[in-house]
C-alpha positions in Angstrom: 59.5 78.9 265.8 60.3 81.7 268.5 63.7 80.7 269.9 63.9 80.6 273.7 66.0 82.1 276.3 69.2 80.6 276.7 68.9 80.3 279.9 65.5 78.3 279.9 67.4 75.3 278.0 68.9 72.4 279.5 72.5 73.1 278.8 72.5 76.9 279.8 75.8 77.8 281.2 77.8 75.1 279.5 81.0 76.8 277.9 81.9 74.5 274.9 85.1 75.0 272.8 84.5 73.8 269.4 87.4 73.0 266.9 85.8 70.8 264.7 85.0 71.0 261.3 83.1 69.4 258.2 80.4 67.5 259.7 81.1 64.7 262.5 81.7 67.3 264.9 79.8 70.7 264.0 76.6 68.3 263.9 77.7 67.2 267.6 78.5 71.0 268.3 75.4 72.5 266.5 72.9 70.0 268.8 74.5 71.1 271.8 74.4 74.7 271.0 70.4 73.9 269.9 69.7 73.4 273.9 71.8 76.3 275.1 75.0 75.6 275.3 78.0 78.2 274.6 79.6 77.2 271.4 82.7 78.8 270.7 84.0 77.7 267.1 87.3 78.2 267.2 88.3 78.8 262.9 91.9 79.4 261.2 92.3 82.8 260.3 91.5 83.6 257.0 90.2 80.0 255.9 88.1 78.7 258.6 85.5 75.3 258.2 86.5 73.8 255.1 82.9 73.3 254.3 82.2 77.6 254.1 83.9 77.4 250.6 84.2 74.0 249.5 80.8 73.2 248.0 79.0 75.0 245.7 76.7 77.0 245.3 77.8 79.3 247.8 75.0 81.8 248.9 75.8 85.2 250.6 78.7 84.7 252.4 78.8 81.0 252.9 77.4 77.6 251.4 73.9 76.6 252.9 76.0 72.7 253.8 78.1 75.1 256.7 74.7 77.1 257.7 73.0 73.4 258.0 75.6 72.3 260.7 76.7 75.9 262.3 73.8 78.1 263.9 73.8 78.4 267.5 77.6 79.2 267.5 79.9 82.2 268.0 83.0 82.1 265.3 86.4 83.3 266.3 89.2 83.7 263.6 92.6 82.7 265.2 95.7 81.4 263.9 96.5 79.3 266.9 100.8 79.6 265.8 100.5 83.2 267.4 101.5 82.6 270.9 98.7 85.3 271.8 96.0 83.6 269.8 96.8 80.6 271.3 97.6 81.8 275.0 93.7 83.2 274.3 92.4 79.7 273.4 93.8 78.2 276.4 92.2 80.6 278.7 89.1 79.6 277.3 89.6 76.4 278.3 90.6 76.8 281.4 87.1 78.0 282.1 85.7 75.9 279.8 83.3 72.8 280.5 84.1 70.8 276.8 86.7 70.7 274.0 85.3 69.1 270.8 87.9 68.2 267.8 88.0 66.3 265.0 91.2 66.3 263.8 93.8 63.0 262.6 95.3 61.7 266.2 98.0 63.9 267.0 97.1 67.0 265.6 96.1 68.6 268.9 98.9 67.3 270.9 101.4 69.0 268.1 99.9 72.5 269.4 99.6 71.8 272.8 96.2 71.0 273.3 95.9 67.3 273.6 93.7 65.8 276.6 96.6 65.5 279.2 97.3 69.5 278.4 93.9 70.3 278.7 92.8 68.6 281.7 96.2 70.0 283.5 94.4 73.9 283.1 91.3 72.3 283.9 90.8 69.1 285.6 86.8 69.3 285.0 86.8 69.6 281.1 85.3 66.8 279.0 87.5 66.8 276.4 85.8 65.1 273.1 87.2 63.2 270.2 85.8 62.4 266.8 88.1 60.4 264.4 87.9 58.0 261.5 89.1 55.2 262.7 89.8 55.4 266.5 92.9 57.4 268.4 95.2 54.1 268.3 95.7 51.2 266.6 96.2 50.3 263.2 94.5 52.8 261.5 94.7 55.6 263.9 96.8 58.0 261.4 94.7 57.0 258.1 92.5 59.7 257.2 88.5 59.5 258.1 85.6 60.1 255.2 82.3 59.3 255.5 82.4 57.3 252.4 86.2 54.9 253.8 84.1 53.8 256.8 81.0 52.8 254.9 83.4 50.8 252.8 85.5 49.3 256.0 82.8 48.6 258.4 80.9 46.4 255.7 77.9 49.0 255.4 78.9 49.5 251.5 78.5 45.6 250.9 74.8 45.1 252.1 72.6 45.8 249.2 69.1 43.8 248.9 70.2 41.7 246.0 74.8 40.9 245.4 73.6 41.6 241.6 73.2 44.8 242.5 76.7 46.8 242.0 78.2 48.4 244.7 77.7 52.1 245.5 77.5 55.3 248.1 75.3 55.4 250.5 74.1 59.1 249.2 74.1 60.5 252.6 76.3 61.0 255.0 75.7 58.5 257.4 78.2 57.7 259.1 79.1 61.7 260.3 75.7 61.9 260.8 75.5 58.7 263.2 79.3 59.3 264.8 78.7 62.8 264.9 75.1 61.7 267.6 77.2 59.3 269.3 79.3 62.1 270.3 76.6 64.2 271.7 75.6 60.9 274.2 78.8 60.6 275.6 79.5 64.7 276.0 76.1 64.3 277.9 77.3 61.0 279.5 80.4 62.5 280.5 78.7 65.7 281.8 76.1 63.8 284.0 78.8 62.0 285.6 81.1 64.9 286.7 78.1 66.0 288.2 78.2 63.6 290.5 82.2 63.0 290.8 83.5 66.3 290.0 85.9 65.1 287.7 85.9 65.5 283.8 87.1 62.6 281.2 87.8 62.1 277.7 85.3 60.9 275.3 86.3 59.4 271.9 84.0 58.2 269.1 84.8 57.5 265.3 83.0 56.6 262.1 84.2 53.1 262.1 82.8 52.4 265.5 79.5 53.7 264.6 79.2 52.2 261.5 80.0 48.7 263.4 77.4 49.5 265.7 74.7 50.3 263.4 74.9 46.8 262.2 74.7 45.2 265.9 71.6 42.8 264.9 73.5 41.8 261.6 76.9 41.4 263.4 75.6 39.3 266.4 73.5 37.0 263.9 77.0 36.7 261.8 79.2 35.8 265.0 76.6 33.8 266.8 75.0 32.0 264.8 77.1 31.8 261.6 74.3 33.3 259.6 73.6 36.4 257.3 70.7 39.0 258.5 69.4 41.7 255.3 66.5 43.1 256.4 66.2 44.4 252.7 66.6 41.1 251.0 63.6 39.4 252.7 61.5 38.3 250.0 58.6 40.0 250.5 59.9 43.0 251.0 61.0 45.6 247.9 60.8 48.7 246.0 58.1 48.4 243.1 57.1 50.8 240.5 53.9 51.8 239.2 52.8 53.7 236.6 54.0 57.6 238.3 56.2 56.5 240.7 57.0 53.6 242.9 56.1 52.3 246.2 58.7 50.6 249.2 56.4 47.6 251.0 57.5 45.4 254.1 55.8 42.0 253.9 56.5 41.6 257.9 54.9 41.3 261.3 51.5 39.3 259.7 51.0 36.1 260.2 50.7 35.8 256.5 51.9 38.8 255.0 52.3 37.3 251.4 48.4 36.6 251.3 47.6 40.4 252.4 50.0 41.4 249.7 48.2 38.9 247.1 44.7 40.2 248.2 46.1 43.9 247.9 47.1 42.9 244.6 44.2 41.5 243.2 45.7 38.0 242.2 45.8 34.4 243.5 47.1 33.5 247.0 50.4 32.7 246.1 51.1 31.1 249.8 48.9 28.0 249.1 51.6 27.3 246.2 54.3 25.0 247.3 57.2 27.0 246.7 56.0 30.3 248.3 54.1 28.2 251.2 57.0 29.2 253.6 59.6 31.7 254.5 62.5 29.5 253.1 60.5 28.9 250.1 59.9 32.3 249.9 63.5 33.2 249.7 64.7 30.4 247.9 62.5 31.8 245.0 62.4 35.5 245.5 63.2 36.2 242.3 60.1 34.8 240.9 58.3 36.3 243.3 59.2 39.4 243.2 59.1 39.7 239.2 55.4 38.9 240.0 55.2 41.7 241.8 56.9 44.2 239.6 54.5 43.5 236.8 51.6 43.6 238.6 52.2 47.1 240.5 53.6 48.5 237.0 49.7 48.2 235.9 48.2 51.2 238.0 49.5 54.1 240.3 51.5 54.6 243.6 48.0 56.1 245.3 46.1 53.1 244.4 48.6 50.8 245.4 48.9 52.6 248.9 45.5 52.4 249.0 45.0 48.7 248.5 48.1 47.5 250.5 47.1 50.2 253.6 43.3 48.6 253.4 45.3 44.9 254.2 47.3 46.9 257.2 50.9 46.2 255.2 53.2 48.4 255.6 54.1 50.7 253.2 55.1 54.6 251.9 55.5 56.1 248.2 59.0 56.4 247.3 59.6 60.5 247.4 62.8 62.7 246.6 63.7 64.9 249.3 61.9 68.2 248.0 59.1 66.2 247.9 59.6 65.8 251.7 60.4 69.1 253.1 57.0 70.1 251.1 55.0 67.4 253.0 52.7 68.7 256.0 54.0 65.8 258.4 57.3 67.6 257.7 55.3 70.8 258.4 53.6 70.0 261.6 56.4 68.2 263.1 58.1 71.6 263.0 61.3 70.3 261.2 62.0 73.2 259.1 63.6 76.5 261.1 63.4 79.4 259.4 65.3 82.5 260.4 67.8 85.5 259.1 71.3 86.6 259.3 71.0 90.0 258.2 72.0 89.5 254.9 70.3 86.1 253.5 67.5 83.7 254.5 67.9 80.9 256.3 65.7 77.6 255.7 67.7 74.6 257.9 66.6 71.5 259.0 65.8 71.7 263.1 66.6 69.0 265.8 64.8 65.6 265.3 64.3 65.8 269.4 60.9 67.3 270.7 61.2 68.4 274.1 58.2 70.1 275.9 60.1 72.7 278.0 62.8 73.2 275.4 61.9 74.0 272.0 64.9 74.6 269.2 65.4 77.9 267.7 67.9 79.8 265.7 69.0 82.2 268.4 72.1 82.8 266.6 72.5 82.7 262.6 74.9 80.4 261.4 78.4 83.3 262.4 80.5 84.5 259.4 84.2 83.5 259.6 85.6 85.4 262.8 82.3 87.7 263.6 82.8 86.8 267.4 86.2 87.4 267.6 86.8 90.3 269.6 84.2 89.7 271.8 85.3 86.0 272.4 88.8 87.4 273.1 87.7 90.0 275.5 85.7 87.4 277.3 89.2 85.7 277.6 91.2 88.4 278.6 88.5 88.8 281.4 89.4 85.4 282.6 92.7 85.4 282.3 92.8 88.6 284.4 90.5 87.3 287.4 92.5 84.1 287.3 95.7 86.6 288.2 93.3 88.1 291.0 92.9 84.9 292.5 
C-alpha cells in the first residue's frame, strides 16, 4: 500500500512526545503515528526500548516484536540526566500537543516531567498515562505485565471447563486492549480541547481494561449473582477431525442442537429429555459434548464446515497464525504492510481501522536507536530560540 501524505491524515500537525516502551504504549503511539501524527520516541542513550534487544531472533539491527509496534516514529537517543538533554526534551514539550509514558507512578515526577510540570510549560498538552495497575491506590507501585493483570482481573480463571488447568492467555492481551484504550482517550482528550482550549491528563492501565473486557460477565456476577462463560455453553466447543479441528457456536437458532445433529448425521438429540432444554443441556454437557468429539473425529475439518455452514451454524477451522497471514481474507483486507528500511525487509501487521480518506502506510521504517536525533534536537533548539524572540 502507497503511504499517504502526512498531511492528508487526520492527525497531521499533532506533535506527540513518546516515552513509552514495550508494548502498552508504543501500540498507542505507533496508531497515532499510522494517521499522521508526529511521534517523537524519546529512547535512553545507548539502550533504548527494551523490546530492540530483548527477544530473539534479532534481525538487522533490531527484533521484528520492536519493528511490529515502532514505524511511523522518529527515535532520539538522550540520557535525560544531562541537563542539556533534558532542557531539549522539555522544549519539545512545550510545543508539544501529547506526552505518552508508561512508566511505574513516579518515575516521571522523579525527573521533572510529571503532569503538573508539564502542563506548567504548556497548559494545552494531553499528557497520557499507561500503568499496571492505576496511578494510586493499593497497587499503584507494583510492577505491570501483561500476564499479573490477566491473573488479577480474573481473565486467567475463565477457561470453558474448571478441569481444565490454568494457563496464559498466549497473546498479549491486555497491552494490546490497554494500549487501544489509550488511543480513545488521547483522541477524547484532543476533541475536547478543541472545543475548551485546555489540555488534561489521561490515565489507563491493564487492570482497568482487563476489568472491562469482562463487563457482560461482571454485571451478570454483581446483578444477578450468576456466572456468564460464553465458552462453556454446551453447545459450543473445539472438536477435532481427522486433519485438524473445527470451533462451532450452537447459538442464535431457535434450535441450534438439532441443526448441529442434522449437520452431523445422527438422531435429534433435542427430542431426548435430558438435552430437550438449555439447562438440560448444560447440566449434561459432558455427555454431549463426548458425542460430539467422536462423531467429528470420523471425517475432516472441510466436510464438517461444509455440513454445519449448509445448517447456517456458525463455525471456522481452527488455524495457526501462519496459516492466517497466508489466507486471502488476510490478503484483501490489506492487513499485511510491506515496506523497507534500507537495510532489511519489513513485513508488519497494518491498522485493523479502514478509513476511506486515510489509508495506513509505512511512511517511516521502524527508526534505529537515536537515527532522529540531531534533527529532533535542532528542531528543539529552533523552538527554544523563537520562544526567547517572543
Amino acid at each position: 500500500m502507497n503511504a499517504p501524505e502526512p498531511n492528508e491524515l487526520p492527525l497531521s500537525g499533532i506533535r506527540i512526545i513518546d516515552f513509552t516502551q514495550v508494548m502498552l504504549g508504543p501500540v498507542c503511539t505507533q496508531m497515532l503515528g499510522d494517521y499522521g501524527a508526529d511521534v517523537i520516541k524519546i529512547e535512553r542513550k545507548g539502550a533504548g526500548d527494551l523490546s530492540r534487544t530483548t527477544f530473539e531472533p534479532v534481525v538487522g539491527h533490531d527484533n521484528p516484536v520492536f519493528c511490529s509496534l515502532n514505524r511511523n516514529k522518529r527515535s532520539v537517543a538522550l540520557d535525560l540526566k544531562n541537563p542539556d538533554h533534558l532542557a531539549a526534551v522539555r522544549a519539545l514539550i512545550a510545543e508539544a500537543d501529547v506526552v505518552v509514558n508508561n512508566f511505574r507512578a513516579g518515575v516521571m515526577e522523579r525527573i521533572g516531567l510529571g503532569y503538573d510540570d508539564c502542563r506548567r510549560m504548556n497548559p494545552r498538552i494531553i499528557y497520557a498515562v499507561g500503568t499496571g495497575f492505576g496511578e494510586t491506590g493499593p497497587y499503584a507501585h507494583k510492577g505491570g505485565q501483561d500476564v499479573l493483570a490477566q491473573a488479577m482481573s480474573g481473565v486467567m480463571a475463565r477457561r470453558a471447563d474448571d478441569a481444565l488447568p490454568l494457563s496464559i492467555y498466549a497473546t498479549t492481551f491486555a497491552d494490546y486492549s490497554a494500549g487501544m484504550h489509550l488511543v480513545q482517550g488521547i483522541l477524547l482528550a484532543l476533541l475536547q480541547r478543541a472545543r475548551t482550549g485546555e489540555g488534561q491528563k489521561v490515565s489507563v492501565s491493564l487492570y482497568n481494561s482487563m476489568l472491562a473486557a469482562q463487563m457482560q460477565e461482571a454485571a451478570m456476577s454483581m446483578m444477578a449473582d450468576s456466572d456468564l462463560n460464553w465458552a462453556a455453553m454446551p453447545l459450543t466447543g473445539v472438536f477435532e477431525t481427522q486433519d485438524g479441528a473445527v470451533v462451532v457456536v450452537g447459538a442464535f437458532k431457535e434450535n441450534p442442537l438439532r441443526a448441529i445433529c442434522m449437520a452431523l448425521e445422527i438422531p435429534d438429540l433435542s427430542s431426548e429429555p435430558k438435552f430437550a432444554t438449555l439447562q438440560e443441556q448444560i447440566r449434561n454437557k459432558r455427555e454431549l459434548q463426548t458425542i460430539f468429539r467422536e462423531r467429528y473425529g470420523t471425517n475432516t475439518t472441510a466436510h464438517w464446515l461444509s455440513r454445519l455452514e449448509a445448517q447456517d451454524l456458525l463455525c471456522a477451522p481452527v488455524r495457526n497464525l501462519r496459516e492466517a497471514l497466508a489466507d486471502p481474507q488476510t490478503a484483501h483486507n490489506e492487513m499485511v504492510l510491506d515496506g523497507h528500511d534500507g537495510e532489511q525487509a519489513m513485513r508488519l501487521i497494518g491498522s485493523p481501522i479502514r478509513m476511506s480518506n486515510a489509508p495506513v502506510g509505512m511512511r517511516r521504517a521502524p527508526p534505529r536507536l537515536g537515527e532522529h536525533t540531531d534533527e529532533v534536537l535542532a528542531e528543539a533548539r529552533a523552538m527554544a530560540a523563537a520562544s526567547l524572540g517572543q
